[in-house]
N, C-alpha and C positions, 0 to 999 in steps of 0.2 A: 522220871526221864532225866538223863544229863544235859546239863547249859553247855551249850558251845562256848568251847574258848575261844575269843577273839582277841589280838594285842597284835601288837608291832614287836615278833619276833627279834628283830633285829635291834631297836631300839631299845628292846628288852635285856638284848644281852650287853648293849653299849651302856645302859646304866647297871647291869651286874659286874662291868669290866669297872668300872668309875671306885665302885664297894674292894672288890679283891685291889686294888690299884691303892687306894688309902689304907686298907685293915690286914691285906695279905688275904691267904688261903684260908690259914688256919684260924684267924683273926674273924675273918665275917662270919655270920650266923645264918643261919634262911631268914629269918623275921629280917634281918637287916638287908638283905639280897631280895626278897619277896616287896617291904618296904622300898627299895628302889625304881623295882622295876613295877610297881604298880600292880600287883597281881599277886595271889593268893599260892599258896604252897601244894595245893593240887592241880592247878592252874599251870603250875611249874613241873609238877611231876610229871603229869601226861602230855605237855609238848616237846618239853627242851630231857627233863630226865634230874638227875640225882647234882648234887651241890657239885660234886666232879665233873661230871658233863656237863653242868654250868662253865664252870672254869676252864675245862677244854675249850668249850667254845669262847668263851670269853680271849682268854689267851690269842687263839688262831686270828679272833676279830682282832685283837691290837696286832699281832706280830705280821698278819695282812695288811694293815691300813698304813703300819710304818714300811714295807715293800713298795707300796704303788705310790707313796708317797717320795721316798726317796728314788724310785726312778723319773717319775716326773720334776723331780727336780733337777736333778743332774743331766737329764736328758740336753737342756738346751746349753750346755755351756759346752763349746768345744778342745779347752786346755784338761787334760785328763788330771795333767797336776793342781790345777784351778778348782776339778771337783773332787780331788781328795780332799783340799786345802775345805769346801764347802762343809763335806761329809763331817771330817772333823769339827770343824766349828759349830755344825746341827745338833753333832752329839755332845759336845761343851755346852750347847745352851740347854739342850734336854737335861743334863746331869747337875744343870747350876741353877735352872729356872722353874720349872717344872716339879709342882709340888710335891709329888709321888716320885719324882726320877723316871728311870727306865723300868717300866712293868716286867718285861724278858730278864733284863737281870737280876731282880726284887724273885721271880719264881724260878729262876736258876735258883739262887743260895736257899732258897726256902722249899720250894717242894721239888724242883726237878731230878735230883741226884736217889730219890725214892721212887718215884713215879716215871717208868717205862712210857705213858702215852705223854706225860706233861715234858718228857725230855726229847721226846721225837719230836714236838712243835717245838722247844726251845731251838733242838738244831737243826731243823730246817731253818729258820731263822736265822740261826748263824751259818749256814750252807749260804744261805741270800745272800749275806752279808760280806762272807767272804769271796764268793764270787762274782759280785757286783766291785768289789774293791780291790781284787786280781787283775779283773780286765784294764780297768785303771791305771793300776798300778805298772802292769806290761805295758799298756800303751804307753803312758810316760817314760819308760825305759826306752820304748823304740825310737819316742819325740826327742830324747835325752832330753828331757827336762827333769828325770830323774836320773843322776848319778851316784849315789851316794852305795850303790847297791845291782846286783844282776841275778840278783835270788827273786825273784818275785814273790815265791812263795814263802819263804822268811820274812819277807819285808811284809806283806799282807795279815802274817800273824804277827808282828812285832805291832801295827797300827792297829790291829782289832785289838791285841790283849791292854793297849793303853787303855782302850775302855773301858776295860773292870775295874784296872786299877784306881782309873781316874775316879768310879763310883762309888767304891770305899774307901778311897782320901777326903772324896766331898762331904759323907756320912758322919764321917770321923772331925772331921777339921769344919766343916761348914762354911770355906774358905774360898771364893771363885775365881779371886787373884788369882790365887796355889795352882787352880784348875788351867785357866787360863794361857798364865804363866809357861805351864807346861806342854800343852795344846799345840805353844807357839811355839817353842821348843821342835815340838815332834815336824812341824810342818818346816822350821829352818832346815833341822835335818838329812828331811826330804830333799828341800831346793839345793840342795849345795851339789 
């Protein structure tokens, strides 16, 4: 007769997100994924599924918890340009402080451009991302507290795309001045 599986599903997948987040996709092993999350490799096959649906879910756990996070932050601040200025600086200290960096972006350059499901969660992610930082972005044009610009939708991509770049300067330079520096730059920018 089979033993019931019991775990904390979810717990399970927050220490399989912790493994892909430091070793990558390709990088972790099951031993090393099974090792985390406390539970045996058919333990794993018959609830959650294959090292992929691991990762799928893994993934959607990070790229959710940073959604609900970042609208309850932003939520209470009423200057739209005050929570761009926030967003940018969240994603500066993600990219400067945070051992692993940004998960979403680490499985962009690494599996997503191959992987059909793992780029359908990447861009819903950036679908979040961008239209949490649109509406913003408009609003601030309507406050004119942004001038600099009347494209919103130019301006929305021009502040997302600093974040790739800002993630492979950090990679490369290991540098958070450079990060910083620049950050502040993008958000003078903005205010003028």
């Amino acid at each position: 007769m089979a033993r019931n599986v019991e775990f904390d599903e979810q717990l399970a997948i927050s220490k399989a997100m912790d493994v892909f987040w430091k070793k990558g996709y390709n990088g972790a092993s099951m031993r090393d994924l099974t090792e985390a999350m406390g539970i045996n490799s058919s333990s794993l096959y018959n609830t959650i599924g294959d090292k992929h649906q691991l990762f799928l879910k893994a993934i959607k756990h990070y790229t959710e918890s940073r959604m609900e996070a970042a609208k309850k932050q932003l939520q209470q601040i009423t200057s739209p340009l005050k929570a761009i200025e926030k967003y940018i600086n969240a994603s500066v200290y993600t990219i400067t402080n945070e051992p692993n960096s940004c998960l979403a972006i680490k499985t962009t350059f690494e599996v997503a451009t191959g992987d059909a499901e793992v780029q359908k969660v990447i861009k819903a992610d950036n679908e979040f991302t961008y239209q949490l930082l649109i509406g913003l972005v408009q609003k601030a044009i309507e406050k004119k507290e942004i001038k600099v610009s009347q494209d919103a939708e130019m301006l929305t991509d021009y502040i997302i795309n600093h974040f790739t770049g800002w993630h492979e300067s950090f990679i490369i330079h290991q540098d958070k001045t450079r990060i910083k520096k620049m950050a502040q730059f993008l958000i003078e920018q903005l205010s003028q």
